[in-house]
DRENDO-1510 file (C-alpha; in Angstrom, 1 decimal, always signed):
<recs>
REC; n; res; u; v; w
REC; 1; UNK; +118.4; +108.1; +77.1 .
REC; 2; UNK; +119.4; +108.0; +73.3 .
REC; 3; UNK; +117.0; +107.3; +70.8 .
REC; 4; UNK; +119.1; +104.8; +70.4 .
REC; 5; UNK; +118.7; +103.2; +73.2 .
REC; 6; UNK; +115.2; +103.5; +73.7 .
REC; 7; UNK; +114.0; +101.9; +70.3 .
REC; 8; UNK; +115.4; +98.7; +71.8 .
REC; 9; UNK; +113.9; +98.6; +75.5 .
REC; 10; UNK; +110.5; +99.8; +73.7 .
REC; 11; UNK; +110.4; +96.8; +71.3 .
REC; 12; UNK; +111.3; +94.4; +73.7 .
REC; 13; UNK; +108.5; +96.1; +76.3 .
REC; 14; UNK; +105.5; +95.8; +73.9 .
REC; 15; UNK; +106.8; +92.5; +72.2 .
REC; 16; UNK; +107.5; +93.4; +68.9 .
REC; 17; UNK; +110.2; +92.2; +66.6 .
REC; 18; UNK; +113.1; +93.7; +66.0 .
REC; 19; UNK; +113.0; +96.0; +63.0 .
REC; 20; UNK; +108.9; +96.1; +62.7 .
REC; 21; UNK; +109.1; +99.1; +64.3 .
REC; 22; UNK; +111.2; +102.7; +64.2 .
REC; 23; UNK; +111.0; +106.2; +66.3 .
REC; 24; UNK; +108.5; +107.2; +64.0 .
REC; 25; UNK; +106.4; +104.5; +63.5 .
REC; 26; UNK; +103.0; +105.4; +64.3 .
REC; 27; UNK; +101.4; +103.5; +67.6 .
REC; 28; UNK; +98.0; +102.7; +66.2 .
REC; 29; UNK; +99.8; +100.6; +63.3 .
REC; 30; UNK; +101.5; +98.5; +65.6 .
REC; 31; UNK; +99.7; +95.2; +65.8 .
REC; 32; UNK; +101.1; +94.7; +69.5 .
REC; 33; UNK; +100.2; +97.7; +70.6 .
REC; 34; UNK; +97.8; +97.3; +73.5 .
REC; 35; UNK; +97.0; +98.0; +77.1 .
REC; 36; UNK; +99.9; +96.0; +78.1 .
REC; 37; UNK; +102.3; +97.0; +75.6 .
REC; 38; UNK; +101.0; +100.8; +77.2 .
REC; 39; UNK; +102.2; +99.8; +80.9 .
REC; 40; UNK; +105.2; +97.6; +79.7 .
REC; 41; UNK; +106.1; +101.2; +78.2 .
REC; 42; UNK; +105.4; +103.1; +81.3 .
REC; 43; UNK; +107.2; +100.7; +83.6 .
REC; 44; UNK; +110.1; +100.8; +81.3 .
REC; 45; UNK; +110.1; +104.7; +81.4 .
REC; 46; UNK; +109.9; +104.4; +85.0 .
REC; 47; UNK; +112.9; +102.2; +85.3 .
REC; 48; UNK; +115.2; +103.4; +82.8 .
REC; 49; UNK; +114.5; +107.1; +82.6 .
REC; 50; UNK; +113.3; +107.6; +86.5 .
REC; 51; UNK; +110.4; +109.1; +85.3 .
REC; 52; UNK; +106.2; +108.8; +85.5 .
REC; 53; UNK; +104.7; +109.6; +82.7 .
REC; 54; UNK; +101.2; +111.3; +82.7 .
REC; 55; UNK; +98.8; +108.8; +81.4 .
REC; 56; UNK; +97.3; +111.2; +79.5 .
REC; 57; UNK; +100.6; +112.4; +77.6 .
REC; 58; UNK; +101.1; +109.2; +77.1 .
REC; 59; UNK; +97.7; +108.2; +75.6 .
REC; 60; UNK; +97.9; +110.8; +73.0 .
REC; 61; UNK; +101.6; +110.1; +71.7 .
REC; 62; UNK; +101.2; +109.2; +68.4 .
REC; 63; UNK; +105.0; +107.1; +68.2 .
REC; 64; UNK; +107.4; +105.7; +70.3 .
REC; 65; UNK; +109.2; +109.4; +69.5 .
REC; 66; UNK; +106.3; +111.3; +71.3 .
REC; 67; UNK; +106.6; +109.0; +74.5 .
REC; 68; UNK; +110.8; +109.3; +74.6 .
REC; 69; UNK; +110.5; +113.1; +74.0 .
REC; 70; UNK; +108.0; +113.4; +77.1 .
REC; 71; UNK; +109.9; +111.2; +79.2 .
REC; 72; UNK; +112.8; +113.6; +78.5 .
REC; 73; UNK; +110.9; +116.6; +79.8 .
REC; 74; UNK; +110.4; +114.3; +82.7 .
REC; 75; UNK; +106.7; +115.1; +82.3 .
REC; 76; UNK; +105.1; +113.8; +86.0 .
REC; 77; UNK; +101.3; +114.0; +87.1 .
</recs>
């Protein structure tokens, strides 16, 4: 998947709005970031990409960048 297309799918996922949020925007600064957003983004890995993340990759991405580039190593646990 593109970065391209992932920015999309990952603002829709965590419910943010379009434009509040790029590749490199760092998760912490993103009010909608929660747990939810956190398995919205896993599921959509999942479904898109075919691919589990580990949980623990994915807790310490720092931006949406982090979590595409380890769903592109198709990182599992």
């Amino acid at each position: 998947m593109s970065d391209d297309e992932f920015l999309p799918h990952f603002i829709e996922a965590i419910g943010a709005d379009n434009g509040a949020v790029t590749l490199d925007t760092p998760l912490s600064s993103i009010e909608v970031w929660d747990s939810i957003a956190y398995l919205n983004v896993m599921a959509l890995v999942d479904e898109k990409m075919g691919v589990t993340l580990d949980p623990e990759l994915m807790v310490a991405a720092e931006t949406p960048r982090a979590i595409l580039e380890q769903a592109r190593k198709g990182v599992a646990p």
